[in-house]
C-alpha positions in Angstrom: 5.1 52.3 7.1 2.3 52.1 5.1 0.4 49.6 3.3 -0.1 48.6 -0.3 -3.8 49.5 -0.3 -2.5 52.8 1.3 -0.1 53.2 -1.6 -2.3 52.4 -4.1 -4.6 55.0 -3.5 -1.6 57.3 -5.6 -2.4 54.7 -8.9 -0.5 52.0 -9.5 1.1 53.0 -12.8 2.2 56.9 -10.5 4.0 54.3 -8.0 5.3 52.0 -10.6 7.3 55.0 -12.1 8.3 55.9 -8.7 9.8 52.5 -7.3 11.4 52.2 -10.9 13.1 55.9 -10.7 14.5 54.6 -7.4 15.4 51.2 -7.7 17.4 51.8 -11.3 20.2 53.7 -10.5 20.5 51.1 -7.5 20.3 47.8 -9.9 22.8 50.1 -11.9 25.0 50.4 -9.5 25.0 46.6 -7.8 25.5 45.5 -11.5 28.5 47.4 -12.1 29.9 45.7 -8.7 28.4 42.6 -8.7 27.9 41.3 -12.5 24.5 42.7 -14.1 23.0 39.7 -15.3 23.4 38.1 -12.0 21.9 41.7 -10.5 19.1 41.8 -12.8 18.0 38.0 -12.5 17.9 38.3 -8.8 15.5 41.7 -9.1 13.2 40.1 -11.5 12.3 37.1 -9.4 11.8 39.6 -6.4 9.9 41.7 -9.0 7.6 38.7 -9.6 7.0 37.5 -6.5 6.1 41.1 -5.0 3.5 41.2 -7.8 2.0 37.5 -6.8 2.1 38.5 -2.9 0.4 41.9 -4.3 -2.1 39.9 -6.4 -3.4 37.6 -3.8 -3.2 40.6 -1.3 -6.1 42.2 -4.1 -8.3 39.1 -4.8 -8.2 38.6 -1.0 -9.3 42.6 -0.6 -11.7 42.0 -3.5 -13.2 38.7 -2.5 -12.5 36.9 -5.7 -9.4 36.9 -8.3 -10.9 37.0 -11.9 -10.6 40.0 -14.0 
């Protein structure tokens, strides 16, 4: 598997549009069978959390975490 510095390399905003393409039709689909707000509340606290792991992953990469 590779890593997120690994991935990266492609851009962020080119793998954004990628993970998106193939995690909608799956939301889509678990919402329909599951109740979409419950679906949706559940994939944006993972969504948050994968961008705080990914944030101190980068400041920890970059030495430091200011802009």
């Amino acid at each position: 598997m590779s890593s997120d510095i690994e991935l990266n390399e492609i851009g962020i905003l080119k793998r954004r549009e990628i993970e998106a393409r193939i995690l909608a039709p799956i939301l889509e689909a678990l919402g329909k069978q599951f109740g979409r707000a419950e679906v949706l509340e559940i994939a944006a606290n993972t969504v948050r959390e994968i961008a705080r792991l990914q944030g101190r992953e980068l400041a920890a990469q970059l030495g430091k975490n200011d802009l």
